[in-house]
BASESE-445551 format. One record per residue: x, y, z of N, C-alpha, C, O, CB in turn. Coordinates in steps of 0.2 Angstrom, whole numbers, padded with zeros to 4 digits, always signed. Glycine has a CB too. Example, Ala and Ser with C-alpha at 12.3 -4.5 7.8 and 13.67 -1.06 7.14 Angstrom:
BEGIN
+0066-0028+0039+0062-0022+0039+0066-0016+0039+0071-0017+0042+0057-0022+0045/+0064-0011+0035+0068-0005+0036+0064+0000+0039+0067+0006+0040+0070-0003+0029/
END
This chain:
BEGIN
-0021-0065-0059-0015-0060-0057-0017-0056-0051-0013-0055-0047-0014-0055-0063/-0025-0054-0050-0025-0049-0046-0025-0053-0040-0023-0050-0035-0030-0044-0046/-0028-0060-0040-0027-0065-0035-0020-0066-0030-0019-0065-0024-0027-0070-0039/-0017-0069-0035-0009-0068-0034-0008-0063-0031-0003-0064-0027-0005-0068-0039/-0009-0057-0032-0005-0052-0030-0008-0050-0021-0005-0048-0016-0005-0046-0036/-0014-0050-0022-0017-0052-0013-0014-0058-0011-0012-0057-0005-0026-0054-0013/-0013-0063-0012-0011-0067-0010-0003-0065-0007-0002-0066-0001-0011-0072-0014/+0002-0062-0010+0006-0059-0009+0006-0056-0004+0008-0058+0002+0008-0057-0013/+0001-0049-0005-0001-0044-0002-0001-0045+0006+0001-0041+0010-0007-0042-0004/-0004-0053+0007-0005-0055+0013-0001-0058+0015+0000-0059+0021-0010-0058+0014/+0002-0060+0013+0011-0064+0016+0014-0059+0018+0018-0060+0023+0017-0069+0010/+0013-0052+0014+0018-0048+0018+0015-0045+0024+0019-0043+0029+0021-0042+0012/+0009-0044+0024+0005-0043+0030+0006-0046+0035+0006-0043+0041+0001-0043+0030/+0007-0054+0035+0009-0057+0042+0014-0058+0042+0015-0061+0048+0008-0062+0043/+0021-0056+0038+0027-0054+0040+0030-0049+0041+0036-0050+0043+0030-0056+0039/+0028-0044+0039+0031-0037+0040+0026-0029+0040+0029-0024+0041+0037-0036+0034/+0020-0030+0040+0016-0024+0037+0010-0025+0045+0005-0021+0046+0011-0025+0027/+0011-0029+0049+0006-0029+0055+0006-0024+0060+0002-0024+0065+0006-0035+0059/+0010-0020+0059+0008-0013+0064+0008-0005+0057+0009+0001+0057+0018-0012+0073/+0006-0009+0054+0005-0001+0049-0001+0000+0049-0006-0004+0050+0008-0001+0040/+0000+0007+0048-0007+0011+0049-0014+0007+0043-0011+0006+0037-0005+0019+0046/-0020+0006+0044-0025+0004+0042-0023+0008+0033-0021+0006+0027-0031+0006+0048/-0024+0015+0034-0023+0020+0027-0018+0018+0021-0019+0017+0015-0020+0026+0028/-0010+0017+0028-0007+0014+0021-0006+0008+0020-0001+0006+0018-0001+0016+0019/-0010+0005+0021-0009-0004+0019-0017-0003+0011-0016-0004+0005-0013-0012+0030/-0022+0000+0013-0025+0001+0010-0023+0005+0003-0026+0005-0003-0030+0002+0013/-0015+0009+0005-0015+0015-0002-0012+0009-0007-0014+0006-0012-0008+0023-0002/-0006+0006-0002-0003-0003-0004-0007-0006-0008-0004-0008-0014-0003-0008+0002/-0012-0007-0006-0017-0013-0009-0020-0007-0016-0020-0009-0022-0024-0016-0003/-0021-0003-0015-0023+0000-0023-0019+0000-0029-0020-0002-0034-0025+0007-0022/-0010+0004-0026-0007+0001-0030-0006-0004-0031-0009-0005-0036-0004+0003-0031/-0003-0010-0029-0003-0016-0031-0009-0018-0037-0007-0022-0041-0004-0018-0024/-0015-0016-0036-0023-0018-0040-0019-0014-0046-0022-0016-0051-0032-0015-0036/-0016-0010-0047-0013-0005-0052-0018+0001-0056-0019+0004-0061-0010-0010-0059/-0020+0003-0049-0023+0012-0048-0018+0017-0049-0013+0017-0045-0025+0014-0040/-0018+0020-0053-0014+0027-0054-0014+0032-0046-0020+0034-0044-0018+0032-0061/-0009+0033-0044-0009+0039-0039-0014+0044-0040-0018+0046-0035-0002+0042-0039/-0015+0046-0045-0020+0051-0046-0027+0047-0043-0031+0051-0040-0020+0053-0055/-0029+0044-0043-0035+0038-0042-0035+0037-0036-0040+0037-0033-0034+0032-0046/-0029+0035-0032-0029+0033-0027-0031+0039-0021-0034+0039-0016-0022+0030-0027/-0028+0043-0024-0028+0051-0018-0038+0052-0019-0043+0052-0015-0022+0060-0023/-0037+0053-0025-0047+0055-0025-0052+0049-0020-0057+0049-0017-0051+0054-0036/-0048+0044-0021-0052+0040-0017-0050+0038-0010-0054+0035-0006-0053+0034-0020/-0045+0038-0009-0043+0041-0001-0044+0048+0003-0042+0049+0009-0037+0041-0001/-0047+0053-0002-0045+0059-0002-0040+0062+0004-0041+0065+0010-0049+0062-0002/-0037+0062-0001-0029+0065+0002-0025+0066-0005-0028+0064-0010-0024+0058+0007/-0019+0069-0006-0018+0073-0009-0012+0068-0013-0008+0065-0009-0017+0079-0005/-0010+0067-0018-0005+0063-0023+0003+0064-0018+0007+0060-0019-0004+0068-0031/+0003+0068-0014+0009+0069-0012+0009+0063-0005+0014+0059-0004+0011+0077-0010/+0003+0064-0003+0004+0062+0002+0002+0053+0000+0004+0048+0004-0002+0067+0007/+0000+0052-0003+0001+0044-0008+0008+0040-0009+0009+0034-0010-0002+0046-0016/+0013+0046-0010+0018+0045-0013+0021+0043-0005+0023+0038-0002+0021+0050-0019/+0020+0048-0002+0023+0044+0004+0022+0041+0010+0027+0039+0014+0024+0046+0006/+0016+0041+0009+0013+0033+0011+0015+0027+0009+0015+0022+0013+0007+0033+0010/+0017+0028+0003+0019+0022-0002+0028+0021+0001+0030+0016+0004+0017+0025-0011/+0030+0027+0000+0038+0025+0004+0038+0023+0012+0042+0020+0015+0045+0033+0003/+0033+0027+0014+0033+0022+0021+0033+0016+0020+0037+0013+0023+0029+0023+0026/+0026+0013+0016+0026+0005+0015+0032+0000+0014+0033-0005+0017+0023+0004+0009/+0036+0005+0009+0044+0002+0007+0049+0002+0014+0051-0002+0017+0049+0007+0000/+0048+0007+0015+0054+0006+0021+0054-0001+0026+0058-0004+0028+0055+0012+0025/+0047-0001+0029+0044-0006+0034+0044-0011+0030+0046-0017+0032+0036-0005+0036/+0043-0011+0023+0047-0019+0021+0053-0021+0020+0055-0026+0020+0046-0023+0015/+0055-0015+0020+0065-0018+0020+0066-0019+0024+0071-0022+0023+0071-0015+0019/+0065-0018+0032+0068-0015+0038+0069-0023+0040+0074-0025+0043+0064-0010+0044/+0060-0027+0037+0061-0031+0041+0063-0036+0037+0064-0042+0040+0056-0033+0044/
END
Protein backbone atom coordinates (compact mmCIF):
# COMPACT_ATOMS: atom_id res chain seq x y z
CA UNK A 1 0.00 0.00 0.00
CA UNK A 2 2.60 2.45 1.10
CA UNK A 3 4.29 1.52 -2.17
CA UNK A 4 1.47 2.43 -4.26
CA UNK A 5 0.86 5.39 -2.76
CA UNK A 6 4.52 6.87 -3.52
CA UNK A 7 4.14 5.62 -6.69
CA UNK A 8 1.11 7.81 -7.06
CA UNK A 9 2.67 10.50 -5.03
CA UNK A 10 5.20 10.69 -7.90
CA UNK A 11 2.97 10.73 -10.90
CA UNK A 12 1.46 13.63 -9.33
CA UNK A 13 4.82 15.18 -8.99
CA UNK A 14 5.65 15.01 -12.59
CA UNK A 15 2.41 16.33 -13.45
CA UNK A 16 1.25 19.00 -11.34
CA UNK A 17 3.32 19.38 -7.88
CA UNK A 18 6.94 20.42 -9.73
CA UNK A 19 7.13 24.01 -8.62
CA UNK A 20 5.78 23.42 -5.00
CA UNK A 21 7.58 24.27 -2.19
CA UNK A 22 10.08 21.38 -0.90
CA UNK A 23 7.85 21.64 2.82
CA UNK A 24 4.78 21.01 1.34
CA UNK A 25 5.26 18.15 -0.80
CA UNK A 26 7.09 16.62 2.19
CA UNK A 27 3.69 17.56 4.61
CA UNK A 28 1.92 15.61 1.35
CA UNK A 29 4.01 12.76 1.68
CA UNK A 30 3.47 12.33 5.46
CA UNK A 31 -0.05 12.45 5.12
CA UNK A 32 -0.37 10.33 2.44
CA UNK A 33 2.02 7.63 4.76
CA UNK A 34 -1.15 8.27 7.15
CA UNK A 35 0.59 10.57 9.94
CA UNK A 36 -1.82 12.46 12.01
CA UNK A 37 -1.50 16.29 11.66
CA UNK A 38 -0.62 16.41 15.14
CA UNK A 39 2.58 14.29 14.14
CA UNK A 40 3.20 15.98 11.19
CA UNK A 41 3.65 19.53 12.75
CA UNK A 42 6.06 18.11 15.68
CA UNK A 43 8.07 16.91 12.96
CA UNK A 44 8.10 19.68 10.69
CA UNK A 45 7.91 21.93 13.49
CA UNK A 46 5.46 24.11 12.56
CA UNK A 47 2.24 24.51 14.05
CA UNK A 48 -1.20 22.09 13.07
CA UNK A 49 -2.60 25.15 11.48
CA UNK A 50 -0.03 25.79 9.44
CA UNK A 51 -0.18 21.78 8.29
CA UNK A 52 -3.66 22.23 7.41
CA UNK A 53 -2.70 24.75 5.09
CA UNK A 54 -0.15 23.56 3.55
CA UNK A 55 -2.12 20.64 2.90
CA UNK A 56 -5.02 22.89 0.98
CA UNK A 57 -2.33 24.52 -0.88
CA UNK A 58 -1.34 21.03 -2.06
CA UNK A 59 -5.21 20.55 -3.18
CA UNK A 60 -5.61 23.53 -5.00
CA UNK A 61 -2.23 22.99 -7.19
CA UNK A 62 -3.73 19.73 -8.00
CA UNK A 63 -6.93 20.86 -9.23
CA UNK A 64 -5.82 23.82 -11.12
CA UNK A 65 -3.92 21.49 -13.08
Amino acid sequence: MAGETLENLALLDGHCLHGMEVSIKRVLILECDGKPHTEIAALERVSESTVAYWLRTASQAATRT
